[in-house]
C-alpha positions, 0 to 999 in steps of 0.5 A: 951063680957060678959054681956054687959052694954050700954057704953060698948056695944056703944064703941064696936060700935064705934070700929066696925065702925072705923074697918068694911066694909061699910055694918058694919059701917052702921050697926054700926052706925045704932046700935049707934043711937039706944044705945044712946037713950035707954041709955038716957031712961034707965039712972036711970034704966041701969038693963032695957037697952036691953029690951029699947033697943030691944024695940026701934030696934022693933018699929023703924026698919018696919019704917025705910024700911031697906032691909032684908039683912040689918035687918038681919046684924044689929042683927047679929051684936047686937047680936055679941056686946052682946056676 
């Protein structure tokens, strides 16, 4: 995917979901609720989306005491969405 926006990477998402095993779909939708925030804040600034969205991930995932197998899986997928 080149140069990926915010709408096309949260349908990439959506398909990950439908297509995944249980450990992508959860990264999955974990990833969804994160891109639709930072779309929500980056609406009138879209060229600011992935840092809103890096920043969101940051900020939320020590709180969300994921396992490191899970961290790891949801940036591996992130970063194959952002390809």
């Amino acid at each position: 995917m080149p140069k990926t926006n915010g709408d096309t990477l949260y349908n990439w998402l959506l398909q990950q979901e439908l297509q995944g095993d249980d450990d992508r779909r959860f990264y999955s939708s974990y990833l969804l609720g994160h891109v639709s925030l930072a779309l929500a804040d980056t609406e009138e600034l879209p060229e600011q989306f992935i840092e809103r969205l890096n920043q969101g991930l940051n900020d939320a995932i020590p709180d969300d005491k994921l396992s490191e197998k899970d961290i790891e899986g949801i940036h591996a997928l992130l970063a194959e969405g952002l390809k």
